[in-house]
C-alpha positions in Angstrom: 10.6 5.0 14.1 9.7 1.3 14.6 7.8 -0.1 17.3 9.6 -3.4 18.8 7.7 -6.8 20.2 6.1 -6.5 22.4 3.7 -4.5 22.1 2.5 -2.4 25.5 -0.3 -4.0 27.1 -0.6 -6.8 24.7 -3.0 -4.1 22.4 -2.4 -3.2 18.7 -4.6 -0.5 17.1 -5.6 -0.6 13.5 -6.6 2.1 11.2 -8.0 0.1 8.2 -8.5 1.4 4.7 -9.4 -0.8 1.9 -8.1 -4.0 0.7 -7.5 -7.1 2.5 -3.9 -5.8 3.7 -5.8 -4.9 7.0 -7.3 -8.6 7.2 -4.5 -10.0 6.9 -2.5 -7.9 9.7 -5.4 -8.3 12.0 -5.5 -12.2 11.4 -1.4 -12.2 12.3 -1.7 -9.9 15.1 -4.5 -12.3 16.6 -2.7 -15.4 16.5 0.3 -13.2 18.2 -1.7 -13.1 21.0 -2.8 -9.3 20.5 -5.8 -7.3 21.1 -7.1 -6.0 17.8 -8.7 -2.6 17.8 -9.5 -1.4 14.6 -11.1 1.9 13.1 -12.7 1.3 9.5 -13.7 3.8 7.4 -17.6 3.8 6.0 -17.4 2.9 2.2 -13.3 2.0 2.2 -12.7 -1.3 4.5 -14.3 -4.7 3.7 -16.9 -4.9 6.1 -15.9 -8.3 6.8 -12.8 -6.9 8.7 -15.2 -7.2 12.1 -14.7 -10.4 11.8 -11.0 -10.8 12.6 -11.1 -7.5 15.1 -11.4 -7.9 18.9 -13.3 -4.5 18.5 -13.9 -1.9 15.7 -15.6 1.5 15.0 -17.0 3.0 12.2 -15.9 6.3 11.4 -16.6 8.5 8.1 -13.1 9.9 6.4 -12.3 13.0 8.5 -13.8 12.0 11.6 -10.6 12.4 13.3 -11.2 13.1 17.0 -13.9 10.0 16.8 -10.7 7.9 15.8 -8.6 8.9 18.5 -11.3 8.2 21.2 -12.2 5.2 19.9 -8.5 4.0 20.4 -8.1 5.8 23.8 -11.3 4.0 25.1 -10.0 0.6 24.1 -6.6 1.3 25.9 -4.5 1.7 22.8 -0.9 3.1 22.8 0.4 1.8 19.3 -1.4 1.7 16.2 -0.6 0.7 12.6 -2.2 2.0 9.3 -2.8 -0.1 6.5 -5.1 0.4 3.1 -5.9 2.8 1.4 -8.4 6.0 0.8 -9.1 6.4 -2.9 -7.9 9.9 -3.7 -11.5 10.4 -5.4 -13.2 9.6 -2.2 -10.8 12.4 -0.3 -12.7 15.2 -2.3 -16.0 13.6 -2.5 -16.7 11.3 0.8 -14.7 13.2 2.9 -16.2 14.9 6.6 -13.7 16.4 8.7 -14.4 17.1 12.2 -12.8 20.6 13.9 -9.7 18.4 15.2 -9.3 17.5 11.3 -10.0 21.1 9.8 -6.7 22.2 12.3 -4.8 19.7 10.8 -5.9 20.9 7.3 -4.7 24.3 8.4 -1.7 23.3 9.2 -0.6 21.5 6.1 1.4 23.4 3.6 1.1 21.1 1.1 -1.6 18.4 0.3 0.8 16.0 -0.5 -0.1 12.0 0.7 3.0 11.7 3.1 2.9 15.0 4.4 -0.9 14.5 5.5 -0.3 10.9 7.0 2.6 11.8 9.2 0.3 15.2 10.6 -1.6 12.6 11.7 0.5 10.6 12.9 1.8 13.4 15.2 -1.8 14.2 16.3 -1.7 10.8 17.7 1.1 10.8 19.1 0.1 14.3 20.8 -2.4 11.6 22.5 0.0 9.1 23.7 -0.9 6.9 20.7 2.4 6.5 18.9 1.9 5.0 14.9 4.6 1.3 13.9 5.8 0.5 11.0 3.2 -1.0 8.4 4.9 -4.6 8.9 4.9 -4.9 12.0 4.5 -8.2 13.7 4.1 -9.8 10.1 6.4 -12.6 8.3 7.0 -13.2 4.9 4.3 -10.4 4.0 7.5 -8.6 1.8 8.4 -9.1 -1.5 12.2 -11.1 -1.7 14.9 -10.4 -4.7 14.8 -12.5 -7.0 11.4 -14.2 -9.5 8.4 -15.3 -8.1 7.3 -16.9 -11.0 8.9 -19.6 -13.1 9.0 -17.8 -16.4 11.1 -14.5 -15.8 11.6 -11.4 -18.4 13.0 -11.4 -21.7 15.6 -9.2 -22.9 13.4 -6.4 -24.2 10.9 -6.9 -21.1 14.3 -6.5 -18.9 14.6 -3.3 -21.1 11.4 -1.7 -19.9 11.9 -2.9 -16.5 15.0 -1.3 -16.1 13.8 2.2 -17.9 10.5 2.2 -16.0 12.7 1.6 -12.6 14.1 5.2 -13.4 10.7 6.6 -14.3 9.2 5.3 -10.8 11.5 6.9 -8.7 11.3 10.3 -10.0 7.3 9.2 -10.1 7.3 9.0 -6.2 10.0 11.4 -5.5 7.4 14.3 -7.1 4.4 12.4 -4.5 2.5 11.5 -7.7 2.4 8.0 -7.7 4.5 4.4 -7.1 3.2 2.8 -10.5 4.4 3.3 -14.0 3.3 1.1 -17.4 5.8 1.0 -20.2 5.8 -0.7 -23.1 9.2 -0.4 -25.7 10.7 2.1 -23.2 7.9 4.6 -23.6 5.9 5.2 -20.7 2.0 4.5 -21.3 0.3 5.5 -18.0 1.3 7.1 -14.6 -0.4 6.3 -11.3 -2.0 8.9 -9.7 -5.6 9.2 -8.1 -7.5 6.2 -10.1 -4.6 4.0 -8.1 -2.6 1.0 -9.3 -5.2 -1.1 -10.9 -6.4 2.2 -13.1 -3.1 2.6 -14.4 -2.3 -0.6 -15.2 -5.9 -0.6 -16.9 -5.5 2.4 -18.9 -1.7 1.8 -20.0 -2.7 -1.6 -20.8 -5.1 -0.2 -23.0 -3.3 2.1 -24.8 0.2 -0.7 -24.9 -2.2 -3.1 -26.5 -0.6 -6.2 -25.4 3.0 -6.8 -23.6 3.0 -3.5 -21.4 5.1 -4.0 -18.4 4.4 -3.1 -14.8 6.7 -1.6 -12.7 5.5 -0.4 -8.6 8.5 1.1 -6.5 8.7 2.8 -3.1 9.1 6.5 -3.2 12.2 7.7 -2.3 11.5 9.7 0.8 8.9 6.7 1.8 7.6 6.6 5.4 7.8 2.9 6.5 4.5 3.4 9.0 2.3 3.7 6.2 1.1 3.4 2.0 4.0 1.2 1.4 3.5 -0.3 -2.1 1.5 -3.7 -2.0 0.5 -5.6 -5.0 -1.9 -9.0 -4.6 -4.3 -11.4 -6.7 -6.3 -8.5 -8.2 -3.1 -6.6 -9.6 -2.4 -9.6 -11.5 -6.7 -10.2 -12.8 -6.2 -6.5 -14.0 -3.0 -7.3 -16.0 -4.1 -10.1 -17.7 -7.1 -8.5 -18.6 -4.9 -5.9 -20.5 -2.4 -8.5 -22.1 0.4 -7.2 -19.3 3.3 -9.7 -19.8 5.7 -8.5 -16.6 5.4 -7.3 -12.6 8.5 -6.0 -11.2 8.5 -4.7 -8.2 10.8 -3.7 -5.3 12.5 -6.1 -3.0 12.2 -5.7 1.0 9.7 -2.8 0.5 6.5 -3.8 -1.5 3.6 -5.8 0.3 2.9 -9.0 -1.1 -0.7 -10.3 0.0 -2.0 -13.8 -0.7 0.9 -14.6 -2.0 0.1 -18.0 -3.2 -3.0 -16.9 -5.0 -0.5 -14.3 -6.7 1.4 -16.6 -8.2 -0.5 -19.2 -9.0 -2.3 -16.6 -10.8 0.4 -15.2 -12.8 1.9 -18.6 -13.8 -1.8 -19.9 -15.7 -1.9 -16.3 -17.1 2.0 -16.2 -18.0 3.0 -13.0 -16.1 6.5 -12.8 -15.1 6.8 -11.3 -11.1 9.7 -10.4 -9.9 11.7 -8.4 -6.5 14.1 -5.8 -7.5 16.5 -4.8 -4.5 17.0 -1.4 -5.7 20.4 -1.1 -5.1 21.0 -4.1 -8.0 19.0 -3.0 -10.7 21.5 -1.8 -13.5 19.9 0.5 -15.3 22.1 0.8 -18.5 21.4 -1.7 -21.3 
């Protein structure tokens, strides 16, 4: 559930993975007046994140308990996550601490939402409750309609609309939010090398003219790993020949938007916002 404005005490915790999504909540939460706490994790967040922070910790993936004191010594009863962990980092970089391994045992499954709302309860447990990934933010989502002055073609619209069907059964099944097609054949899957590895490899393999599409999952969890494309999604697209980004309106993160587009207009890349309940999918 979301937190409202304001926020208690005038404090806002962040738990920062990689990417600049984190420096860019921490810059709009500072100018909103808020106290920035943020826990980084060793080899995932920029390191220049400390210098848009009130305060932040270091903490090595796992380190659980050290994340929850950290917050409770800076006062903090709300917190957000933003960023990532690269999957291939969660078997090889990961330490859990004895609060984390009780976590672990309790998990069922190992799926991505299933561990990131255990820990949001274990927060919680602490009087630290976890807001929605936007929150205090304007502007940061994705709208309907193009981005870009040059929109898709008939047969890009194709692919759009078949790998709009392919991305939601994607993230229904917890494997990914990405999908590259090219023709109506799908070309690459995200799953643990990320978005920018799958649009690499599908790029690849399409050639030239593969198309991009990045939906929510259907069960998505609006506190946290909301889909967010920015500046470097569009670098590894034209590096591949990728003619088309379509993403979905009202839940994708958009960051440096500007950037984005100028990027995608000198390259040639149509972007577009897809409200999912307007994309027909028949032909």
């Amino acid at each position: 559930m979301a937190v409202p404005i304001p926020v208690q005490d005038g404090r806002i915790g962040l738990i920062a993975g990689n990417g600049r999504f984190p420096i860019i909540f921490a810059d709009n939460a500072r100018k909103l007046g808020l106290f920035v706490s943020a826990v980084a994790h060793e080899g995932e967040t920029e390191p220049d994140l400390e210098h848009h922070v009130d305060r932040i910790h270091w903490i090595r993936i796992g380190q659980l308990n050290k994340l929850i004191n950290a917050f409770k010594g800076d006062g903090i009863r709300q917190a957000v996550m933003l960023g990532g962990i690269k999957k291939t980092h969660v078997y090889s970089k990961v330490r859990p601490d004895f609060r984390a391994l009780a976590l672990a045992a309790r998990l069922a499954l190992w799926k991505d939402d299933d561990i990131l709302r255990e820990i949001a309860a274990e927060l919680e447990r602490d009087g630290i409750t976890i807001c929605e990934s936007t929150f205090g933010l304007e502007g940061i989502l994705v709208e309907d309609g193009p981005l870009t002055s040059r929109q898709p073609n008939k047969k890009e619209w194709n692919d759009i609309r078949y790998g709009w069907k392919i991305a939601q059964e994607v993230g229904r099944l917890d494997i990914g939010q990405c999908v590259v097609v090219k023709d109506r054949v799908v070309v690459a899957v995200e799953a643990v090398e990320g978005t920018d590895g799958a649009i690499k490899r599908g790029g690849e393999l399409a050639k030239e003219g593969a198309v991009v599409v990045k939906r929510s999952k259907p069960q998505q969890d609006l506190r946290f790993d909301l889909p967010a494309v920015g500046p470097r999604t569009i670098e590894v697209m034209e590096s591949v020949k990728a003619t088309v980004l379509a993403v979905e309106a009202g839940r994708t993160v958009i960051l440096d938007r500007d950037q984005l587009v100028s990027q995608a207009e000198r390259a040639g890349i149509a972007v577009i916002g897809l409200a999912a309940d307007n994309v027909k999918l028949e032909t």
